[in-house]
GUVORO-648182 format. One record per residue (C-alpha): x, z, y; residue number from 0. Coordinates in nm, 3 decimals. Layout:
<rs>
[[X Z Y] NUM]
...
</rs>
This chain:
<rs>
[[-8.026 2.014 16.501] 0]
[[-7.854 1.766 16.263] 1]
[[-7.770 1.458 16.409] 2]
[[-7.881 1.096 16.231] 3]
[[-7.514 1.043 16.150] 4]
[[-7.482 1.393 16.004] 5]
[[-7.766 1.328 15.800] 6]
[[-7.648 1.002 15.717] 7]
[[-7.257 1.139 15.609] 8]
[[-7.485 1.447 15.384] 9]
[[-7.658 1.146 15.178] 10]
[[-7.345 0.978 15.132] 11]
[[-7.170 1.279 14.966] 12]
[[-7.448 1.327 14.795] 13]
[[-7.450 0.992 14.630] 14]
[[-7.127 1.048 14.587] 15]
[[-7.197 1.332 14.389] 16]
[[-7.396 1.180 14.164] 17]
[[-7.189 0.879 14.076] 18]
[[-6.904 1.104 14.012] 19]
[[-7.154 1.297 13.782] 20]
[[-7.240 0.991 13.558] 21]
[[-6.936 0.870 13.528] 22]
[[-6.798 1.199 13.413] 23]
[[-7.103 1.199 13.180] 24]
[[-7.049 0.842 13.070] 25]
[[-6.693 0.884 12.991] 26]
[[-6.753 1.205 12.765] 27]
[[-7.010 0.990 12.630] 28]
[[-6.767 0.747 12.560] 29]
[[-6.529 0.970 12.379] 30]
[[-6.734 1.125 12.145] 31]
[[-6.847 0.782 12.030] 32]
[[-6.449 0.698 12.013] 33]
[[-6.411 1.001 11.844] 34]
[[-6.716 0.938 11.592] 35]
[[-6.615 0.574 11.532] 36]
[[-6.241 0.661 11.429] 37]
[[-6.355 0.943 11.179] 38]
[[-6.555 0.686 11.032] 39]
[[-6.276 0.401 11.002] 40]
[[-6.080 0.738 10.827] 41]
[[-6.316 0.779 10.589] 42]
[[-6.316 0.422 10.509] 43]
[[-5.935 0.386 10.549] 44]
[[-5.902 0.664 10.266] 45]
[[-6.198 0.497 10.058] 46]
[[-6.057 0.216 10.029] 47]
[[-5.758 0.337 9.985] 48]
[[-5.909 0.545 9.685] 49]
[[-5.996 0.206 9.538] 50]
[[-5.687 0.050 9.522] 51]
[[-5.517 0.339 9.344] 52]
[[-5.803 0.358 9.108] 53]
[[-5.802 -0.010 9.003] 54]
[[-5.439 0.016 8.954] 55]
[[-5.197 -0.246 8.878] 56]
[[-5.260 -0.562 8.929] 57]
[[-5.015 -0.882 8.934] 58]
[[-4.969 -1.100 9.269] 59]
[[-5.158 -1.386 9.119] 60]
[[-5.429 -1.132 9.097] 61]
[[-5.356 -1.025 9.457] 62]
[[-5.343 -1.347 9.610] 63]
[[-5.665 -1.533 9.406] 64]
[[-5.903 -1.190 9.492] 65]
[[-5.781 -1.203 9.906] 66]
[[-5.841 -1.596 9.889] 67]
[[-6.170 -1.584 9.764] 68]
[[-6.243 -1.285 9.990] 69]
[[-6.159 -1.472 10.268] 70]
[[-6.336 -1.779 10.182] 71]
[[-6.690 -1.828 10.351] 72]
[[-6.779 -2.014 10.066] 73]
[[-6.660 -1.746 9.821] 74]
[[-6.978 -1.687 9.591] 75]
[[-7.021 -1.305 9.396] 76]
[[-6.859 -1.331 9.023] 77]
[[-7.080 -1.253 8.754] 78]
[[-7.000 -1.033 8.470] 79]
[[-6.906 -1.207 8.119] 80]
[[-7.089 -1.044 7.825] 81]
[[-6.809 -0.989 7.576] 82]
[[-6.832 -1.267 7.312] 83]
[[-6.895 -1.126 6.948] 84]
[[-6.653 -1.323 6.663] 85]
[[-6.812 -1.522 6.411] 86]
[[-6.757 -1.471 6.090] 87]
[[-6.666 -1.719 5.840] 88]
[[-6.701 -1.739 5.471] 89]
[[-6.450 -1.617 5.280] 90]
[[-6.364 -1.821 4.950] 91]
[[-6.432 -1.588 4.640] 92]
[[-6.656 -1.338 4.872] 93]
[[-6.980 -1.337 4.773] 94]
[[-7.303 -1.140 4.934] 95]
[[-7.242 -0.759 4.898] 96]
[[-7.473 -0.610 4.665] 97]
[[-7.772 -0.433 4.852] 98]
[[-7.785 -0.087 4.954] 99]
[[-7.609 0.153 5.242] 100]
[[-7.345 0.462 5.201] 101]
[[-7.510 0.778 5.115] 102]
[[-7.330 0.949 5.408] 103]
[[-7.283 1.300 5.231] 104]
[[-7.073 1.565 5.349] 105]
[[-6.942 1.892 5.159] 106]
[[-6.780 2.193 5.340] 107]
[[-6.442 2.235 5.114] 108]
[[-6.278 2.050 4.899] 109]
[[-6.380 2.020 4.585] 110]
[[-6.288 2.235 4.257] 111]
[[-6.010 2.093 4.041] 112]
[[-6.231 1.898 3.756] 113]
[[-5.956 1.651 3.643] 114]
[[-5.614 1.744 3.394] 115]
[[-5.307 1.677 3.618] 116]
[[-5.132 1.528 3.283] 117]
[[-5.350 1.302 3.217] 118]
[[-5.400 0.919 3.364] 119]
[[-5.731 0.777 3.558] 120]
[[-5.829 0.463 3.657] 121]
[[-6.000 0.372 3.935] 122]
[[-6.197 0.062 3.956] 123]
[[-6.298 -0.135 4.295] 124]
[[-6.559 -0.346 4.301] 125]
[[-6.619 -0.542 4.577] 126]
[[-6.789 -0.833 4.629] 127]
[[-6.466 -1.013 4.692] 128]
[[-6.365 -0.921 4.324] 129]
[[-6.225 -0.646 4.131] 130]
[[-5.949 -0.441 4.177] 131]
[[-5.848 -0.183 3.961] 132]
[[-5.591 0.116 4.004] 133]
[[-5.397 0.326 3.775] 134]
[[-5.364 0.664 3.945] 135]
[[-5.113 0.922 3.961] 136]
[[-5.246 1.231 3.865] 137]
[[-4.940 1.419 3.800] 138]
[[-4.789 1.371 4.131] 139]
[[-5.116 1.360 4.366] 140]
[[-5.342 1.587 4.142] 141]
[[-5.572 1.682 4.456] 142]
[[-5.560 1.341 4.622] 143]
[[-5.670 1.186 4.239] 144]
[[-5.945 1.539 4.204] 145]
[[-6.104 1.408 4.521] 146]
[[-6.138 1.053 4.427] 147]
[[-6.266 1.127 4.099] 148]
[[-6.531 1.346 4.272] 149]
[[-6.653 1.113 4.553] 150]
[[-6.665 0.847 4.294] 151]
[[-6.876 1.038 4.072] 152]
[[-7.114 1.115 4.351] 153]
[[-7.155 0.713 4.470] 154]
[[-7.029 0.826 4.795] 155]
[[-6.772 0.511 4.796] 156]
[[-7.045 0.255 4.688] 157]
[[-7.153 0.017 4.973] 158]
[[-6.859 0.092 5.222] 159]
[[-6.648 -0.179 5.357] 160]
[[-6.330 -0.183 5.420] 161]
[[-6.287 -0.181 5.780] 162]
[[-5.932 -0.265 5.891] 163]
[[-5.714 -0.584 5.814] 164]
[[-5.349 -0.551 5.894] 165]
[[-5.095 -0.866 5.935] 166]
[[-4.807 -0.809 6.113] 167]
[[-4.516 -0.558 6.027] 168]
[[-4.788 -0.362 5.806] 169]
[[-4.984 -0.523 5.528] 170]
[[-5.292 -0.297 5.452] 171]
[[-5.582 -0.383 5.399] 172]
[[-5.764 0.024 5.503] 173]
[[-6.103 0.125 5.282] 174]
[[-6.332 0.435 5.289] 175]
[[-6.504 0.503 5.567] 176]
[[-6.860 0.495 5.524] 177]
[[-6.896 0.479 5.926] 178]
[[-6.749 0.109 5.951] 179]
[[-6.930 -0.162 6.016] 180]
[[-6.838 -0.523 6.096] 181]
[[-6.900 -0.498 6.446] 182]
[[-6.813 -0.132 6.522] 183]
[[-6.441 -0.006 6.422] 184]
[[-6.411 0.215 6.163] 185]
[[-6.204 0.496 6.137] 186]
[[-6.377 0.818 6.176] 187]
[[-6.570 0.894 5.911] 188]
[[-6.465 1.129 5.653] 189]
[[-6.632 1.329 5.319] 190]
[[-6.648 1.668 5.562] 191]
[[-6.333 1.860 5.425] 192]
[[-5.972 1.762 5.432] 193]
[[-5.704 1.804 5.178] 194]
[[-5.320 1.838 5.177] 195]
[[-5.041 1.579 5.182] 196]
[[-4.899 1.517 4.853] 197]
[[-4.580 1.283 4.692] 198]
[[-4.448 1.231 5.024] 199]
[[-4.094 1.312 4.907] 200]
[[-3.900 0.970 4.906] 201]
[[-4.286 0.760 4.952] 202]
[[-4.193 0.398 5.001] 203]
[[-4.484 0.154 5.037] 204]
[[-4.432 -0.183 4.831] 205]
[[-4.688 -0.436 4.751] 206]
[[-4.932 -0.259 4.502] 207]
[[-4.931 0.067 4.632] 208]
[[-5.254 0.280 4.720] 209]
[[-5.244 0.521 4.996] 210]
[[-5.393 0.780 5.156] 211]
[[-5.467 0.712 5.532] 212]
[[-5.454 1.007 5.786] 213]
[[-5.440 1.143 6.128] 214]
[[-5.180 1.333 6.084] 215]
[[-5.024 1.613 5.826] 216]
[[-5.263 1.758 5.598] 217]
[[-5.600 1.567 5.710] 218]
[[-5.668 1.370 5.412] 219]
[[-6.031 1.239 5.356] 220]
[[-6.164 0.978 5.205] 221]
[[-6.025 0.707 5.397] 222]
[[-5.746 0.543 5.199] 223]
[[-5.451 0.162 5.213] 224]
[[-5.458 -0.119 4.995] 225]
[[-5.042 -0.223 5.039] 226]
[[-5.074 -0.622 4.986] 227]
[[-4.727 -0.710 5.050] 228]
[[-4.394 -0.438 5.079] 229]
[[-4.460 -0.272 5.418] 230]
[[-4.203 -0.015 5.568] 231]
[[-4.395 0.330 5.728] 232]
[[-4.217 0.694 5.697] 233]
[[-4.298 0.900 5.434] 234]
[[-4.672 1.053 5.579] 235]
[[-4.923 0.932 5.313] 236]
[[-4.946 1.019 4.999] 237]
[[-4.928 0.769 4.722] 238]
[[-5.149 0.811 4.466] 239]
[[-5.174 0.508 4.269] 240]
[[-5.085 0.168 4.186] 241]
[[-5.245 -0.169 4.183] 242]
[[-5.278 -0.258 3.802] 243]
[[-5.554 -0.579 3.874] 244]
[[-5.660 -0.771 4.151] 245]
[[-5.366 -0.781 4.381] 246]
[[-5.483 -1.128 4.444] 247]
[[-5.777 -0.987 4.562] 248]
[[-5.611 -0.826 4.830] 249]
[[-5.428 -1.060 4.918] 250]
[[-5.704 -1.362 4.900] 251]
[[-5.872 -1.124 5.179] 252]
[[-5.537 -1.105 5.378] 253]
[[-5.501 -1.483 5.357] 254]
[[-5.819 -1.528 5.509] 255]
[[-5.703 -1.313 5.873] 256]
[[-5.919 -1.082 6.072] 257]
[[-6.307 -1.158 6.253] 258]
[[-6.085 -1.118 6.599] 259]
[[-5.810 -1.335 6.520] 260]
[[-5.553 -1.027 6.616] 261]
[[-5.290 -0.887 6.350] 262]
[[-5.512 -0.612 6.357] 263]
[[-5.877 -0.567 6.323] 264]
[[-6.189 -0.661 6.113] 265]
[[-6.116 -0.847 5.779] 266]
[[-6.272 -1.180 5.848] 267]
[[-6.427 -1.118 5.449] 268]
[[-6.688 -0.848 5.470] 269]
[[-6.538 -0.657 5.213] 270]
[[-6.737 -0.402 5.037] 271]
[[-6.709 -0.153 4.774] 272]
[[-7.045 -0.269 4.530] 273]
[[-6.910 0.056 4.322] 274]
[[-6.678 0.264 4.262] 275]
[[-6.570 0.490 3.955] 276]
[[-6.300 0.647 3.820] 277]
[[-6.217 0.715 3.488] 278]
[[-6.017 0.862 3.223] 279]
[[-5.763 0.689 3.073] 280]
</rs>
């Protein structure tokens, strides 16, 4: 027979037992929750980590300014700035363009030779700035003058604007593209063939010179340099004319800077190509 303290000792162990058993069970408890917590701070350890790769450099005036107004409790959420657009001004001599929009065509190949190499063309810009004209050099940039004389002849050049202003080391003022706009670059566009490089043995670049412009060796287009004052570049586009009238043009529209205020952008005049023919003689 089991005596009251026997009893008594068997309920102790027992309870014993049991607290043993939680605690066993609370401390497993307890590390998987360690466990859990830590592969979470990894995960946001590496994360942010990620970030500050991905953002990059930054100066320590940047550093210290973004910790600062982290830390601040009266730090408020920055808004984004909608990029401002430039205003244009009016350009003395620039009138309205005349009214209409590129035609936008496109031809697989380059077209047939239709001009005589030995004979000399004119080309004749006119803008609403004023005109320019150009004598071109068929002998030594027969293709280059071919393609002109065709686009022309097809109004493909009418209503374009020239779509890049250059000021600083290079003095261009870049033409052709019936992509550009005054708000969106230029620089793409392109009659849908290309043609080879031409007169690029010797090429210099002085004020007066018309140019093809390119994206590298033999992807001439349509897209083609004004030279307003003697600019230095190697020997990669081909010359193909000269600036018989209107230099002052060019240079009026020079004068006047780019819509961004950089050396290199939009002309602030909206120039653009009312016509543009070529001719014989």
């Amino acid at each position: 027979m089991v005596s009251s303290e026997q009893r008594r000792r068997q309920l102790a162990r027992e309870k014993y037992d049991r607290q043993m058993e939680r605690r066993a069970e609370a401390e497993a408890a307890r590390k998987r929750r360690t466990t859990i917590l830590g592969a979470a701070l990894a995960v946001v350890v590496l994360a942010g980590g990620g970030t500050l790769i991905a953002t990059g450099a930054f100066s320590s005036d940047d550093k210290d300014k973004s910790t600062s107004a982290a830390n601040s409790p009266q730090a408020a959420p920055t808004q984004a700035t909608e990029p401002t657009t430039p205003t244009r001004k009016p350009v003395e001599g620039c009138a309205a363009p005349a009214p209409g929009a590129p035609n936008g065509k496109k031809w697989q190949a380059e077209p047939a030779m239709s001009i005589e190499p030995g004979s000399a063309y004119t080309m004749a810009l006119d803008t609403n700035c004023g005109k320019v004209t150009i004598a071109l050099d068929a002998a030594k940039a027969p293709h280059t003058v071919n393609s002109f004389s065709f686009l022309a002849g097809e109004q493909y050049f009418d209503h374009t604007k020239c779509h890049r202003l250059t000021t600083d080391g290079i003095f261009v003022l870049q033409c052709g593209d019936p992509t550009a706009s005054a708000t969106v670059p230029g620089g793409t566009g392109d009659p849908g063939y290309k043609f080879a490089d031409e007169n690029l043995d010797g090429a210099t670049y002085p004020a007066g010179t018309v140019a093809m412009a390119n994206s590298g060796p033999g992807t001439n287009g349509s897209q083609f340099f004004l030279v307003y004052k003697d600019t230095k570049l190697p020997p990669k586009y081909t010359p193909f004319g000269k600036i018989t009238g209107g230099l002052d043009v060019v240079q009026k529209i020079a004068a006047a800077g780019t819509l961004e205020g950089s050396p290199d952008g939009h002309p602030m005049a909206d120039v653009t190509f009312n016509s543009v023919t070529v001719s014989r003689g």
